[in-house]
C-alpha positions as a Markdown table, in Angstrom:
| # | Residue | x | y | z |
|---|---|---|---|---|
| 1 | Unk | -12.3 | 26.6 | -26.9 |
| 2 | Unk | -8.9 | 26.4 | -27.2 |
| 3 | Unk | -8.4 | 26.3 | -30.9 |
| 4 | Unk | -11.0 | 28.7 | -31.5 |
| 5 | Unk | -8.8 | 31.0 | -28.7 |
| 6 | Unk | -5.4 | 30.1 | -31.3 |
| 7 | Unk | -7.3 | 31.6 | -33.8 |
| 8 | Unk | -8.5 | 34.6 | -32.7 |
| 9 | Unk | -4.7 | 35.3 | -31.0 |
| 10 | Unk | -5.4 | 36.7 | -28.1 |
| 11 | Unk | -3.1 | 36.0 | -26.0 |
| 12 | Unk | -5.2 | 36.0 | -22.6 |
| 13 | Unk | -8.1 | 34.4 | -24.3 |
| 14 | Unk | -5.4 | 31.4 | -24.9 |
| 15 | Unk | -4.5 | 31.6 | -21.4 |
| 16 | Unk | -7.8 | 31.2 | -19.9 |
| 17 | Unk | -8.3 | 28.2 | -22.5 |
| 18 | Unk | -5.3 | 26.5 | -21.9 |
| 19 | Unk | -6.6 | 27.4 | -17.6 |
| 20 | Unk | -9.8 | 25.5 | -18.6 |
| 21 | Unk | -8.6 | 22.7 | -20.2 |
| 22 | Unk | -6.2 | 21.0 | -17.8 |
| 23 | Unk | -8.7 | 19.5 | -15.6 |
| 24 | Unk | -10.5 | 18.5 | -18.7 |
| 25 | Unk | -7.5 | 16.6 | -20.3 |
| 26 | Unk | -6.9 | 14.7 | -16.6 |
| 27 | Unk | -10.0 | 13.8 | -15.9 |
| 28 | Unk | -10.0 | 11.4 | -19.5 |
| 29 | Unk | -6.1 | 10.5 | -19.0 |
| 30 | Unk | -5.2 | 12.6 | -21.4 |
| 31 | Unk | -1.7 | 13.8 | -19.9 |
| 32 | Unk | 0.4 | 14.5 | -23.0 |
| 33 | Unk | -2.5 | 17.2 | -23.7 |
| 34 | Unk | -2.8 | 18.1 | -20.0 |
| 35 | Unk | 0.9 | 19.0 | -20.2 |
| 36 | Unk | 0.8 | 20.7 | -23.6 |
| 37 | Unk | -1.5 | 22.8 | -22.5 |
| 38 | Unk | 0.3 | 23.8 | -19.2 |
| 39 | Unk | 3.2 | 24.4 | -21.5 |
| 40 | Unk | 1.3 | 26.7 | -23.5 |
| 41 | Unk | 0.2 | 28.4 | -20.2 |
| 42 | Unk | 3.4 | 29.0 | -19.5 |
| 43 | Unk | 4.4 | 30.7 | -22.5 |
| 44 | Unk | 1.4 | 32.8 | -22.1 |
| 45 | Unk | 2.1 | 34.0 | -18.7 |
| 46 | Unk | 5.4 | 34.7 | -19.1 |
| 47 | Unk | 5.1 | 37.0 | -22.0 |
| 48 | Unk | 2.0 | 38.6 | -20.7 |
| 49 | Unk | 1.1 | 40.9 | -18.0 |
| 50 | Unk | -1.7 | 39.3 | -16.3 |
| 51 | Unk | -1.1 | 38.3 | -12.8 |
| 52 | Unk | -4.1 | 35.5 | -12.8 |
| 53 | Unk | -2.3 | 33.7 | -15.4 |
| 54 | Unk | 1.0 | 33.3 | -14.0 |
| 55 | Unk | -1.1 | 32.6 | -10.4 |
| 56 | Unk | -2.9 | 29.8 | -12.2 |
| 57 | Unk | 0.4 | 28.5 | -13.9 |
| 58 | Unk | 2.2 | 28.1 | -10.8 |
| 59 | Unk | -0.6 | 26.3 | -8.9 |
| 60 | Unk | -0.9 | 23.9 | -12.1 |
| 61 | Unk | 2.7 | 23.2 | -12.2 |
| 62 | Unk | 2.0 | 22.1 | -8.1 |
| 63 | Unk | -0.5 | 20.0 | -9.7 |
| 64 | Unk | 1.6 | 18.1 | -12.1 |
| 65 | Unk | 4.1 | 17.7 | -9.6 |
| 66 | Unk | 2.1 | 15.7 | -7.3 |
| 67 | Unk | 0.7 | 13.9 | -10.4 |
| 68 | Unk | 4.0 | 12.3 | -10.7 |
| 69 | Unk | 5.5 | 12.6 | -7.2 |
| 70 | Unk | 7.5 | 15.0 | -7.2 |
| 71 | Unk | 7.0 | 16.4 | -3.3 |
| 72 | Unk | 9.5 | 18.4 | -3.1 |
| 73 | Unk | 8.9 | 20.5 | -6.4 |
| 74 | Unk | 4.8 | 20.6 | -5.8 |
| 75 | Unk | 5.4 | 22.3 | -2.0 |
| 76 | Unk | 7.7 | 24.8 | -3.3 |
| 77 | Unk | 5.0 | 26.1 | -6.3 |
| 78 | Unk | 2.0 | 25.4 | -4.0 |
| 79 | Unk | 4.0 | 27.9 | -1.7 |
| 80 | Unk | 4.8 | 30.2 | -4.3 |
| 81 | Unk | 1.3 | 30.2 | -5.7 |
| 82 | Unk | -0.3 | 31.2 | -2.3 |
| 83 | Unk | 2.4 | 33.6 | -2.0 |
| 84 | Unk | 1.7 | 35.6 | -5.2 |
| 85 | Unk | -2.1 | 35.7 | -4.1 |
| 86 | Unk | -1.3 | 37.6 | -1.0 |
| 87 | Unk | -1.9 | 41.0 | -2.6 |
| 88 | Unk | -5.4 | 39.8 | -3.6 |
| 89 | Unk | -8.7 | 38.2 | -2.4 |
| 90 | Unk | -7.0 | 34.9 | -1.1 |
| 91 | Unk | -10.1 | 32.7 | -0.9 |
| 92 | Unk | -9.2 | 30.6 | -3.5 |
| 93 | Unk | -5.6 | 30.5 | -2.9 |
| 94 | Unk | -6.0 | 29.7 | 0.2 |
| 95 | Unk | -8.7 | 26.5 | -0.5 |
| 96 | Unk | -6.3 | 25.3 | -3.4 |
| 97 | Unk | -3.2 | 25.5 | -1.7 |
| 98 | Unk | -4.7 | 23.7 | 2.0 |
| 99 | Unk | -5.7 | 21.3 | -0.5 |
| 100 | Unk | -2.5 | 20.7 | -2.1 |
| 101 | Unk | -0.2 | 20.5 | 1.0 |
| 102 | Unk | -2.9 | 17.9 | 2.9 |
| 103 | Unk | -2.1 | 15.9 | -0.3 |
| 104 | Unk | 1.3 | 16.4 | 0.3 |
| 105 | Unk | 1.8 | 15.8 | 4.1 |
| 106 | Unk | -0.7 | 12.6 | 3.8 |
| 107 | Unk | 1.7 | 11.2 | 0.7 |
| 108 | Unk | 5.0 | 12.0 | 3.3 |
| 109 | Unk | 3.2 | 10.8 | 6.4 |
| 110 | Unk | 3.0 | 14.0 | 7.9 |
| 111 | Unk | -0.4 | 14.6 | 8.2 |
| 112 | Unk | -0.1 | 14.5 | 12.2 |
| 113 | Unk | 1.6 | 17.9 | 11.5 |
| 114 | Unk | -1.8 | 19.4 | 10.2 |
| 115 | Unk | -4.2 | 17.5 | 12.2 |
| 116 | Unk | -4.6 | 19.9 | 15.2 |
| 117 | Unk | -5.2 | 23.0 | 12.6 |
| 118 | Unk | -7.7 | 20.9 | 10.7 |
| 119 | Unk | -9.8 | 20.2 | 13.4 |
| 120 | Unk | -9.7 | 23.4 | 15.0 |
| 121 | Unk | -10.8 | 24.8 | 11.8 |
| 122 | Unk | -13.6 | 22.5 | 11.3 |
| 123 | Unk | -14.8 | 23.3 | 15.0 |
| 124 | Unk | -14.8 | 27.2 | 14.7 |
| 125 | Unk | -16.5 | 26.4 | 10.8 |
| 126 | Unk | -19.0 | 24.2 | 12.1 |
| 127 | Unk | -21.7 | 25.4 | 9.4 |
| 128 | Unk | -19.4 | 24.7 | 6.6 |
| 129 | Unk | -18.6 | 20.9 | 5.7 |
| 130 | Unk | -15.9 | 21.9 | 3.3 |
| 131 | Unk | -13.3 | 21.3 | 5.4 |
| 132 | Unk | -14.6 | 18.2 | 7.4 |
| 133 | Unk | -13.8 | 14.8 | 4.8 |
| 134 | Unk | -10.1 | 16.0 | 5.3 |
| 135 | Unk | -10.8 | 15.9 | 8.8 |
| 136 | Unk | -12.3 | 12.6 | 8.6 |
| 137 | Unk | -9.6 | 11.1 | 6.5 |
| 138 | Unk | -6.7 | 12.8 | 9.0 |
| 139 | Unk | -8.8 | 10.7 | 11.7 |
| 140 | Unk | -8.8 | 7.4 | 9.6 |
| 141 | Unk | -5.4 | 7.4 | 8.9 |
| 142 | Unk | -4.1 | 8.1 | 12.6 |
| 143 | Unk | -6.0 | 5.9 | 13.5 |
| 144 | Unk | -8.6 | 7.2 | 15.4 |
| 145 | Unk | -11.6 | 5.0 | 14.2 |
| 146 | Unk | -14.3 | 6.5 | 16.2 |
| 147 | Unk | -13.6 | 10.0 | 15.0 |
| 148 | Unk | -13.1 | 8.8 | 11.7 |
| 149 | Unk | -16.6 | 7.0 | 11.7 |
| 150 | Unk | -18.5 | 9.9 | 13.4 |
| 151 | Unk | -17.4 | 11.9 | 10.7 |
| 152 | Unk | -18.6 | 9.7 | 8.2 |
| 153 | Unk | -22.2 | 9.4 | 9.4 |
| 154 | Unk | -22.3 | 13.5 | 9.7 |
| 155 | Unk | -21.2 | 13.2 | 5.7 |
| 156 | Unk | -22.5 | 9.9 | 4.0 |
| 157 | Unk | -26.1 | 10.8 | 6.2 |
| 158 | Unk | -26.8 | 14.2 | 5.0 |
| 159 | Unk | -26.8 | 14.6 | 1.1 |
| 160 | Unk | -26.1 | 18.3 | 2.1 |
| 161 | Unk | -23.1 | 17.5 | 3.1 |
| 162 | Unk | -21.2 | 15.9 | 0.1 |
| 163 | Unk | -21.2 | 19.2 | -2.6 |
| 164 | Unk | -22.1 | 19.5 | -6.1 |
| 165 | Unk | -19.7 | 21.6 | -7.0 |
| 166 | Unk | -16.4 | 20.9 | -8.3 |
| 167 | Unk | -15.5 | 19.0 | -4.8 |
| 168 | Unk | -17.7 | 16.4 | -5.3 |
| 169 | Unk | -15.6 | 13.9 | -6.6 |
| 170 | Unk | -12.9 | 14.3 | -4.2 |
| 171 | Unk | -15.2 | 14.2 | -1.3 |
| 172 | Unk | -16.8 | 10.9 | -2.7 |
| 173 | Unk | -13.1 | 9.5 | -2.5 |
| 174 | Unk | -12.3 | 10.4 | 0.6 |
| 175 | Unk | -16.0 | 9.1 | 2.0 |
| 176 | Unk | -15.1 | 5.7 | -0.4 |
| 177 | Unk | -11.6 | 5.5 | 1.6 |
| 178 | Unk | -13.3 | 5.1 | 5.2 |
| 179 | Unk | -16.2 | 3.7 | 4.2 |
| 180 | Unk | -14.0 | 1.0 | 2.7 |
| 181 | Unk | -11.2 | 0.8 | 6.1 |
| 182 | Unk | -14.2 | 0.7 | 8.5 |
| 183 | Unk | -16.0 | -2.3 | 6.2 |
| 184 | Unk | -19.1 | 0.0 | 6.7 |
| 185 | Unk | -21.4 | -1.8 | 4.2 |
| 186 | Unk | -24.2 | 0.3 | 4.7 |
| 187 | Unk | -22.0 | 3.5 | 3.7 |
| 188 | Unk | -19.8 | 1.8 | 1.1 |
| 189 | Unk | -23.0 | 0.7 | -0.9 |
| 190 | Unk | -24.2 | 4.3 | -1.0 |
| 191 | Unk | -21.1 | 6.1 | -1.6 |
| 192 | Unk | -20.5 | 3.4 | -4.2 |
| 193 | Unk | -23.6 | 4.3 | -5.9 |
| 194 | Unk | -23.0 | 7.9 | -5.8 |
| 195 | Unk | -19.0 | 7.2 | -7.2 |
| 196 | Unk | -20.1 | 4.9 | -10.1 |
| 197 | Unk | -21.3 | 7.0 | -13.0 |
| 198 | Unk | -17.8 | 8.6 | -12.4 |
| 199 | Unk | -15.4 | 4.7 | -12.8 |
| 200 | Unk | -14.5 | 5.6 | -16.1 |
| 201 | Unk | -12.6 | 9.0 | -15.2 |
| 202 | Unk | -10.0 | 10.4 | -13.4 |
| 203 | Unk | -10.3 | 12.5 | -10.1 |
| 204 | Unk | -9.6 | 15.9 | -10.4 |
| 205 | Unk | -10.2 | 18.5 | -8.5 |
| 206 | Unk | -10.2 | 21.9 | -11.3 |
| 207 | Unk | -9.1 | 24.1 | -12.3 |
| 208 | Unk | -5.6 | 23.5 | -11.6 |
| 209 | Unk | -5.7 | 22.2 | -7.8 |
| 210 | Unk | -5.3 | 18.1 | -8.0 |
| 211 | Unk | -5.3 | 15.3 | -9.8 |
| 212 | Unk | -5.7 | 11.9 | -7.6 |
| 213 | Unk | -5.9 | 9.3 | -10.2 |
| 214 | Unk | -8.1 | 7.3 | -11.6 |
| 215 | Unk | -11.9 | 6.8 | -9.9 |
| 216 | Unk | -12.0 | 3.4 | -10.1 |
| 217 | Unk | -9.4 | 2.6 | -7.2 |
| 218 | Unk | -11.5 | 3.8 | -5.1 |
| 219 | Unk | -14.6 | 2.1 | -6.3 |
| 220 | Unk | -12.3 | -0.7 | -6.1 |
| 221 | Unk | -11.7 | -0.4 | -2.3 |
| 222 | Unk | -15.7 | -0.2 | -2.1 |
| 223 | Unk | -16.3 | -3.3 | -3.7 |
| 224 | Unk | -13.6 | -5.1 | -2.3 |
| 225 | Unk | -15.0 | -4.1 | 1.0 |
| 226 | Unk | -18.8 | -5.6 | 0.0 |
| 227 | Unk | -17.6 | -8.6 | -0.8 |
| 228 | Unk | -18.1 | -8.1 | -4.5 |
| 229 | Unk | -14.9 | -9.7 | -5.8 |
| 230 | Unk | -15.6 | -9.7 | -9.5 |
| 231 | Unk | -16.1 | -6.1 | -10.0 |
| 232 | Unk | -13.4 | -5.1 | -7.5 |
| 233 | Unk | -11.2 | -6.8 | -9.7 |
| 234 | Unk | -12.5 | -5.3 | -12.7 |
| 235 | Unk | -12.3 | -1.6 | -11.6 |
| 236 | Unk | -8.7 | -2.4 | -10.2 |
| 237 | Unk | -7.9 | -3.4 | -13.6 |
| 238 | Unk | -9.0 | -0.3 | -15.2 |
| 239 | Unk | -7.4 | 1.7 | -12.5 |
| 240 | Unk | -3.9 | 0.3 | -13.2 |
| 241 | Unk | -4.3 | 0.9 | -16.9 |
| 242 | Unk | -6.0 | 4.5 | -16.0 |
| 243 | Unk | -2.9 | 5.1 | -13.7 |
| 244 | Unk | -0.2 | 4.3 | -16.3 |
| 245 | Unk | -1.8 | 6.0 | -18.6 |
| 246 | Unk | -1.5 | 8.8 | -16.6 |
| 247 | Unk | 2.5 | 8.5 | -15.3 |
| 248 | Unk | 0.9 | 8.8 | -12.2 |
| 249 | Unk | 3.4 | 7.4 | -10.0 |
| 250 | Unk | 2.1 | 8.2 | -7.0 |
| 251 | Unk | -2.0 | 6.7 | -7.6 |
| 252 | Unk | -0.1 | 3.6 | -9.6 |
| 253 | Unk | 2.0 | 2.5 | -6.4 |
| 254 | Unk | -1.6 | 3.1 | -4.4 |
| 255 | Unk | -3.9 | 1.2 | -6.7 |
| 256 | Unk | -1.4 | -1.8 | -6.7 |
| 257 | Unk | -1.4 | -1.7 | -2.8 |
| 258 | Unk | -5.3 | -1.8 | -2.4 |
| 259 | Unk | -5.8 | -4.4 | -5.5 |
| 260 | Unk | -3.1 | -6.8 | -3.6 |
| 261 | Unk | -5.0 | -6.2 | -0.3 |
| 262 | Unk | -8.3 | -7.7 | -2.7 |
| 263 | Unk | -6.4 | -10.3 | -3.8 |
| 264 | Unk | -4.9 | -11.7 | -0.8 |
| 265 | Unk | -8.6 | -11.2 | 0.9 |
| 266 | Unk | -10.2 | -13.3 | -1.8 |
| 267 | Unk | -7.3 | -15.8 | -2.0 |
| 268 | Unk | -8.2 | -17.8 | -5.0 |
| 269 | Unk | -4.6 | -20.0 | -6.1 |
| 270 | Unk | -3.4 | -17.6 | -8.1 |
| 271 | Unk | -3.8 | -14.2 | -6.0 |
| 272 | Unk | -1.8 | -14.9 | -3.8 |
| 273 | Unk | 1.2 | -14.4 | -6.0 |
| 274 | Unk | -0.3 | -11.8 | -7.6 |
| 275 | Unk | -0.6 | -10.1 | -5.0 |
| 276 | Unk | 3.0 | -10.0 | -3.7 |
| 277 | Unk | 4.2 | -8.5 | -7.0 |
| 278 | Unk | 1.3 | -5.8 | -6.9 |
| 279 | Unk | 2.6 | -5.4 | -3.3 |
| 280 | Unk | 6.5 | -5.3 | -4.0 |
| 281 | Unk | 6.3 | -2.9 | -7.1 |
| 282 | Unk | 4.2 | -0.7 | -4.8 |
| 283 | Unk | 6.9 | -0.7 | -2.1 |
| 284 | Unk | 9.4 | 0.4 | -5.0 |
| 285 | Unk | 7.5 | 3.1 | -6.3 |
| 286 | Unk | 6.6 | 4.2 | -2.4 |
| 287 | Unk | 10.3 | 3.9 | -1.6 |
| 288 | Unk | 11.6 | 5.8 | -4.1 |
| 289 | Unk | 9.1 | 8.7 | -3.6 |
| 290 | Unk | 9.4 | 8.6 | -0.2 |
| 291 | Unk | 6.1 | 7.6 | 0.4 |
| 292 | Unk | 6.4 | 6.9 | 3.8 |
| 293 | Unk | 2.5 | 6.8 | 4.8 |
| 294 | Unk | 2.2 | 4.3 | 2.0 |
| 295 | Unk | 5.5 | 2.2 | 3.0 |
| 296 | Unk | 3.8 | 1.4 | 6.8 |
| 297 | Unk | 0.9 | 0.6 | 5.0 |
| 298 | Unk | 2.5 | -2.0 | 2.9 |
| 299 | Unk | 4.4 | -3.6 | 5.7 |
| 300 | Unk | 1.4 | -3.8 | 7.4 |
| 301 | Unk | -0.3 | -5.5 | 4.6 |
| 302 | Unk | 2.5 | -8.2 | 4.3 |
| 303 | Unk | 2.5 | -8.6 | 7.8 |
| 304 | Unk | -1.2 | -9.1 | 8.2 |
| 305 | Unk | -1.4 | -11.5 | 5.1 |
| 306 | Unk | 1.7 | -13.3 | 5.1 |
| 307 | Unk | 2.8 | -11.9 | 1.6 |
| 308 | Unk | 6.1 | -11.6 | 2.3 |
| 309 | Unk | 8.9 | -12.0 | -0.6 |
């Protein structure tokens, strides 16, 4: 699509290739393409008059930011994006941009600050599920397990419930994430079925909303949870090399985290060392980015399992 846009030379028709490729490149770790493209985006909707393309371009550069870490950077454009869709149909602005900042706020530790809206939104939406795994993942990681698990039977119990659309693999993630805390087996060995034909692939959320690292963390987390220590140590693997691959600061310093927490649950001779080096390059990474939901996290994990340094 994208080469055959080059060659025609139209400059929108290059724009809306270069829109419907960035997902694309993420989702197989392709970033140098991923941020060619966005490059080329940008050259497009500068020069040009279309106000979709320099919409999409913003919201895209909010993507990449949180890619990498860069908070800061990713809520000013996801603030700018929303901003320049005032004067339209927000819908979509809207979704992608409450998207992006729960992303945000949950990497910063904030998510306390959006909680209240979320689940008033949820209760005066009751007939749409869209909004409700973020609810269930705000109520996980506060803390409140029996919201957090009533949630996940309304959405792991009704096929309905988790979309086809392009949400699905986000939704599985954040179903695989409390499935996985809560040591649910009988969710974690469905949602781990449902996840699996995705382990090779990075989750994106398109066309330019998120990018949340590589699938097989998460799978990870599921296995680790059922026990299944062989292939929760393979998926970790992949999902370090996946992450790197990626620069993906961020999903790197998680997947260490959750692949020491394996380790240190399985405690064979050698994972236990292992497992502290996972869990101290994590802190870094979480430190440096000011991770700070991440950083309790860890210190609750050396705590809990004795891996101190």
């Amino acid at each position: 699509m994208s080469q055959i846009a080059e060659d025609v030379g139209d400059a929108h028709t290059i724009g809306h290739a270069c829109a419907r490729c960035l997902a694309g490149y993420l989702e197989i770790g392709a970033v140098e393409r991923f941020d060619s493209a966005l490059e080329r985006y940008r050259q497009i909707a500068t020069s040009g008059q279309h106000f979709v393309d320099k919409w999409c371009v913003t919201g895209a550069q909010a993507m990449q930011a949180i890619l990498v870490g860069d908070f800061v950077v990713a809520e000013h454009k996801a603030r700018d994006s929303l901003q320049m869709a005032q004067s339209v149909d927000a819908k979509l602005a809207t979704g992608v941009y409450g998207m992006q900042m729960f992303t945000i706020r949950r990497e910063q530790g904030r998510l306390a600050e959006v909680a209240p809206l979320f689940k008033r939104f949820v209760d005066e939406h009751s007939e749409d599920a869209a909004w409700r795994p973020g609810l269930m993942l705000i109520c996980s990681d506060l803390g409140f397990e029996a919201q957090a698990r009533d949630n996940l039977n309304r959405l792991a119990e009704s096929e309905s419930s988790i979309p086809v659309d392009s949400k699905r693999l986000v939704t599985l993630t954040y179903l695989a994430e409390v499935a996985a805390r809560l040591r649910d087996i009988r969710h974690a060995e469905r949602v781990y079925a449902l996840l699996l034909p995705f382990r090779d692939q990075v989750v994106t959320v398109p066309v330019f909303t998120l990018c949340c690292g590589a699938a097989a963390r998460y799978l990870g987390m599921l296995a680790s949870a059922l026990g299944d220590w062989s292939a929760a140590e393979e998926h970790f693997e992949y999902a370090l090399h996946m992450d790197e691959r990626l620069r993906a600061s961020p999903w790197l310093a998680h997947s260490r985290h959750e692949f020491a927490l394996m380790l240190a649950v399985r405690n064979r001779t050698e994972d236990k060392a292992r497992a502290r080096d996972l869990l101290a390059a994590a802190a870094t990474a979480a430190n440096e980015l000011k991770m700070f939901a991440l950083l309790q996290r860890i210190g609750g994990a050396r705590t809990s399992t004795g891996l101190r340094n």
